[in-house]
N, C-alpha and C positions, 0 to 999 in steps of 0.2 A: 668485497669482491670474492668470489667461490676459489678456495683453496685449490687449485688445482695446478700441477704442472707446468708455467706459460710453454714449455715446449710443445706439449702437447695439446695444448690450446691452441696454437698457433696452426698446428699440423693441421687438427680437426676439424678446424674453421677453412680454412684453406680447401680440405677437400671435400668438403661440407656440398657441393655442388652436382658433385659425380660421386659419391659416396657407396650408393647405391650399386654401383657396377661390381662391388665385391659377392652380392648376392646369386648375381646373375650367371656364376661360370657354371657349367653344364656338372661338372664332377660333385656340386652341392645341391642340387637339384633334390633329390633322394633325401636327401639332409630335412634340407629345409621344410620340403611335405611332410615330414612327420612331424618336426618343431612343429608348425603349424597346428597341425593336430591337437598335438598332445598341449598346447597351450589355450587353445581352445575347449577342451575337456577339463582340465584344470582348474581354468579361469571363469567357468559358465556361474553366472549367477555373483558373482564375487567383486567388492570394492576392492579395486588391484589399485597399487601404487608401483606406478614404471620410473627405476631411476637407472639416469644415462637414456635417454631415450634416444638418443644422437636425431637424424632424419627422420625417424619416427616407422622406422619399418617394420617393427615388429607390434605396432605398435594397436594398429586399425583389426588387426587377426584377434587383439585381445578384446577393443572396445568390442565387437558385436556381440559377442557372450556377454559381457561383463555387467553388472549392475551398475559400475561406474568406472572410470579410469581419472586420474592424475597420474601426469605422464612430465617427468622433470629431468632436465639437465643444465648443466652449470652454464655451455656458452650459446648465445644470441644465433649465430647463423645457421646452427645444426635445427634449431627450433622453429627457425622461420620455415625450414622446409616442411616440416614434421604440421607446420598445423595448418600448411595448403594439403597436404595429403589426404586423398577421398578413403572417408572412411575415420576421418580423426576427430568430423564438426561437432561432436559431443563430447570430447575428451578434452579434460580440462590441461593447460601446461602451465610450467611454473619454470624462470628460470633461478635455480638455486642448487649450491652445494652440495655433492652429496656426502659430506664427512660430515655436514650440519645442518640434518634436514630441518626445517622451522617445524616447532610444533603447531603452526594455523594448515598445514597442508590436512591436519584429520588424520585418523586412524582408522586404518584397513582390515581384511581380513583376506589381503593375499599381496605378496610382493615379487618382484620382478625386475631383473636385470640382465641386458643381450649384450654380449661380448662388452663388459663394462670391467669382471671385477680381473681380469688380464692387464689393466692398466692401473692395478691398485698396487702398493709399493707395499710389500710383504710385511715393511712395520706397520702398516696403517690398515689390515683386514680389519683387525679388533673394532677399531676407531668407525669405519663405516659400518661396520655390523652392528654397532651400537645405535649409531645413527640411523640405520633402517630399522632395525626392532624398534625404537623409540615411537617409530609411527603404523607399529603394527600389531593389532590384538595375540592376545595369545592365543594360540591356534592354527594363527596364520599359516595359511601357504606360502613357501618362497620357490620358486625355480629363476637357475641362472644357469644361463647357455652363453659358452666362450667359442673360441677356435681352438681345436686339438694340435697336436706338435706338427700334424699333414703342414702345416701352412710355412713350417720351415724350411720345405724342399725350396719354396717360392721366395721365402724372408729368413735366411738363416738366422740365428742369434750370434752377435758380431760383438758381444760383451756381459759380461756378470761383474756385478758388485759385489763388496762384502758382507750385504746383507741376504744376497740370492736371487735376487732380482737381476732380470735376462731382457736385454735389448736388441732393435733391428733398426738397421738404416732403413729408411723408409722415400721413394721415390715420387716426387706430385708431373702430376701434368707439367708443371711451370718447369721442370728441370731442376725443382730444389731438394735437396737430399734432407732427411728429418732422421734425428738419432730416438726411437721411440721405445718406450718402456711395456715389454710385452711378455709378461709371464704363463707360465703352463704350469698350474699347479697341478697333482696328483691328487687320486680320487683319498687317499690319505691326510692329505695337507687340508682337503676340504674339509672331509671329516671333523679331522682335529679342532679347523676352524670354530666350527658352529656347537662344541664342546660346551656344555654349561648352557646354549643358549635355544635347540636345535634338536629336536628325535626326530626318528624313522629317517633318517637321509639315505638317499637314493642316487648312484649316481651311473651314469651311461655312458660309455665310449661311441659314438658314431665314427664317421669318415671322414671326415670333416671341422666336426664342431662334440663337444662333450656338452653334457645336460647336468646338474646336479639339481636337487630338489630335498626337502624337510619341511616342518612342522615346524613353528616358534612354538616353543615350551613356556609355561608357568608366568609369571608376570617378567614383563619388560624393564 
């Protein structure tokens, strides 16, 4: 079973349906057309490997450029939507871990993850970051695009642990409230992150959403 949160499995399955609606409010609009862009200029010509792929919406912007996509995430219903999505029918999915990606998924030369690594538990960066590099040449591209702190006017952070990790109650259609794990790291924290494994990193404030992006260095 993929190591992951049941709370937040539970949440994501759940809204796995109307998911999408996050995309769509007018003030990310501006956001989103550059994302767009700029992952498509990135990604042109490039074996991309997308982990967290949730619904699959960022997902179709990468396949047309790309020389190939595998496009993975840990639960079933976010995926079913992600491979009726026009635009996805050549992109391969995989449902699996991402703190353990399999070595049969192949190795890439550009990786990618959309508002994924905000639910990664501040002890556990390393642990995924090893597990993405593990399936990506050295060279690789990586860009990962989250939600900036804008989104706490909407979801405040209603808790911090002793590890630094910032949570939000989170509201569904159904009327059920969800305690969610949702951090904002600093273009510092990323930095430091990708330390030892990572040059040229680049990182971007929007209105919205943050961009960060680097190079995997040296052997994995």
């Amino acid at each position: 079973m993929p190591d992951i949160d049941p709370a937040l499995q539970a949440y994501y399955a759940a809204r796995a349906p109307y998911y999408d609606a996050v995309y769509a409010k007018p003030e990310r609009q501006a956001d989103i057309a550059f994302l767009r862009q700029l992952l498509g200029e990135r990604f042109a010509r490039r074996t991309v490997l997308e982990v967290a792929c949730g619904t699959g919406y960022w997902t179709p912007n990468i396949a047309k450029v790309a020389s190939s996509v595998v496009a993975t995430d840990a639960l079933t219903e976010p995926v079913e939507f992600a491979r009726l999505r026009p635009g996805n029918e050549h992109v391969r999915f995989r449902q699996v871990d991402a703190y353990a990606l399999p070595a049969d998924l192949g190795r890439f030369d550009a990786g990618f993850a959309g508002l994924w690594l905000s639910h990664v538990p501040v002890s556990r960066r390393a642990e995924f970051l090893t597990s993405l590099h593990a399936c990506l040449l050295p060279g690789a591209s990586v860009v990962l695009i989250d939600n900036s702190e804008v989104q706490c006017i909407e979801l405040p952070i209603v808790e911090r642990d002793a590890d630094g990790n910032t949570y939000q109650h989170r509201p569904l259609r159904d009327g059920s409230l969800h305690r969610v794990l949702k951090n904002f790291p600093t273009e510092a924290e990323l930095t430091s992150m990708i330390r030892g494994h990572g040059k040229h990193p680049r990182y971007e404030l929007l209105s919205n959403f943050w961009l960060f992006e680097y190079v995997v260095s040296g052997d994995t």
